[in-house]
N, C-alpha and C positions, 0 to 999 in steps of 0.2 A: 503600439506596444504588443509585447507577447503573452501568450498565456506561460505563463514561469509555475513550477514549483522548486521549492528550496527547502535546506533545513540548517537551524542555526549549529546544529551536532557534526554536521560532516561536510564540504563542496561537491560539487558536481564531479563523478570518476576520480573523489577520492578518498581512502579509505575508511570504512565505516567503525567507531571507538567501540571497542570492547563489551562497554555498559549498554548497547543497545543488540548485543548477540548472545547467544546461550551459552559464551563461556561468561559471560558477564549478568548485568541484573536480566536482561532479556524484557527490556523495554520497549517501545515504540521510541521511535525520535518526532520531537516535534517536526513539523510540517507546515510551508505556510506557501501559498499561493496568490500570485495576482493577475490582471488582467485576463476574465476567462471572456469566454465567447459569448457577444449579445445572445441573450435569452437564454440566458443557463439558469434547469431551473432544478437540480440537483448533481451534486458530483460523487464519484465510486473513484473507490482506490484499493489496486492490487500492488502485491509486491512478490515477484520473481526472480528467480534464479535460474540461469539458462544452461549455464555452467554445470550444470547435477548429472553425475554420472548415470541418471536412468533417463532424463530430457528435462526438461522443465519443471521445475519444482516450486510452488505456488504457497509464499510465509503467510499473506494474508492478504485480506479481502475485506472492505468496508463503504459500504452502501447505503443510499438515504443522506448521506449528508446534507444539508440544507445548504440552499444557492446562495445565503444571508454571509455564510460562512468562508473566511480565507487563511485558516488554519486548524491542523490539530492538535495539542499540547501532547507531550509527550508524558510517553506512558497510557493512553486511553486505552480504553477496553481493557485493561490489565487490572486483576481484583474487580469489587465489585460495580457492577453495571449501572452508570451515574448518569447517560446521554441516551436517547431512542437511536441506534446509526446501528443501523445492518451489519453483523457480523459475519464473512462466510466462514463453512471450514475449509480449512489449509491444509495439506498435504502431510501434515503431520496427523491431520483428523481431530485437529483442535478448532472452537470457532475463536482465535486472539491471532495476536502477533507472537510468532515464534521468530527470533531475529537468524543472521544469518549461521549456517553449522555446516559447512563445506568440513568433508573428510578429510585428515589430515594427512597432508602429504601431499593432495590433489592440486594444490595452486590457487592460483588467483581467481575468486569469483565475482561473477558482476551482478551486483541485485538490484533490477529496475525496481523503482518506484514509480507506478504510473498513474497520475489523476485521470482521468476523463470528466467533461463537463459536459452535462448531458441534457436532453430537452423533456424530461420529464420529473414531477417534483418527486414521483418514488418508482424505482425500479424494480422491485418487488418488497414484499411480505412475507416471504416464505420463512419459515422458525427454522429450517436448514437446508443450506445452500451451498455448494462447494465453490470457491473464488474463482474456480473456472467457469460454473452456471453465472457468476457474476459478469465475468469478462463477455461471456456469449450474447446476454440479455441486455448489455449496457452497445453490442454494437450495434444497431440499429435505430439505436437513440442517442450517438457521440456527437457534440457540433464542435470538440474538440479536444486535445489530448496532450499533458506537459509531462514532462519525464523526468526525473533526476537519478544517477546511479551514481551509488557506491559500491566500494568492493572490498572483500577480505577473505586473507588467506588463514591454514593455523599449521 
C-alpha cells in the first residue's frame, strides 16, 4: 500500500468548493490519510500555493499531530483551540487555515496539501513558527510524504 492523503470535500487535482476558500466560510477540509510509513511517530501538514504571484505562498502549517491519528475534521484550528497540534503562521501572518485567494483574474491555482510522516513524536514547541520553520525542521525527520492537490481560480 501507499501512504495516501484524501479528502472527502474535493479529489485529487480537482477543484477546491468555495466553503473551504476566503470567498466562502474559509474552513479547513477534512483530511484523512492511510497507510504511513513503519515507525511514524508524528505527522506535520503544510498547504501551498506555488502559483502566487510573489513565489510560494504557504495557507498553513500544522504540527505535533499524533501517529494514533488518520485524519483531521474539517474546520480544526478555526475558533477556539480544542486539540494540542502545532499551529505555524501562514503568509497571511495568521497561525490558522486561511483557504485558498488566488488574485482575480490570475488563473488557475494549484494548492498542495502535504502530510509528511515523520520519525519523531514532536517537532517542535516553539509558540511561533512560520509553516516554512515547519517544512525545514520536519526535513531531516521525513520517512515519508503523501500529497493531495486541489485547485481554484476566481
Amino acid at each position: 500500500m501507499t501512504f495516501e492523503l484524501r479528502s472527502p470535500a474535493f479529489r485529487d487535482r480537482q477543484r477546491i468548493p468555495v466553503k473551504y476558500t476566503v470567498d466562502g466560510e474559509d474552513v479547513s477540509p477534512a483530511l484523512e490519510w492511510s497507510d504511513p510509513p513503519r515507525n511514524t511517530r508524528s505527522f506535520a501538514l503544510i498547504v501551498e500555493d506555488p502559483d502566487a504571484p510573489t513565489g510560494t505562498f504557504r495557507h498553513w502549517g500544522v504540527y505535533n499531530i499524533m501517529s494514533e491519528r488518520d485524519r483531521l475534521p474539517e474546520g480544526i484550528g478555526h475558533g477556539v483551540k480544542t486539540e494540542d497540534l502545532g499551529m505555524g503562521i501562514n503568509d497571511f501572518g495568521e497561525p490558522r487555515y486561511r483557504g485558498p485567494a488566488p488574485p482575480k483574474g490570475h488563473g488557475t491555482h494549484h494548492y498542495h496539501f502535504k502530510l509528511l510522516a515523520l520519525d519523531v513524536e514532536s517537532l517542535m514547541q516553539a509558540p511561533k513558527v512560520s509553516v516554512a520553520d515547519i517544512w525545514k525542521a520536519a526535513q531531516g525527520h521525513t520517512l515519508g510524504q503523501a500529497e493531495l492537490v486541489g485547485t481554484y481560480s476566481r
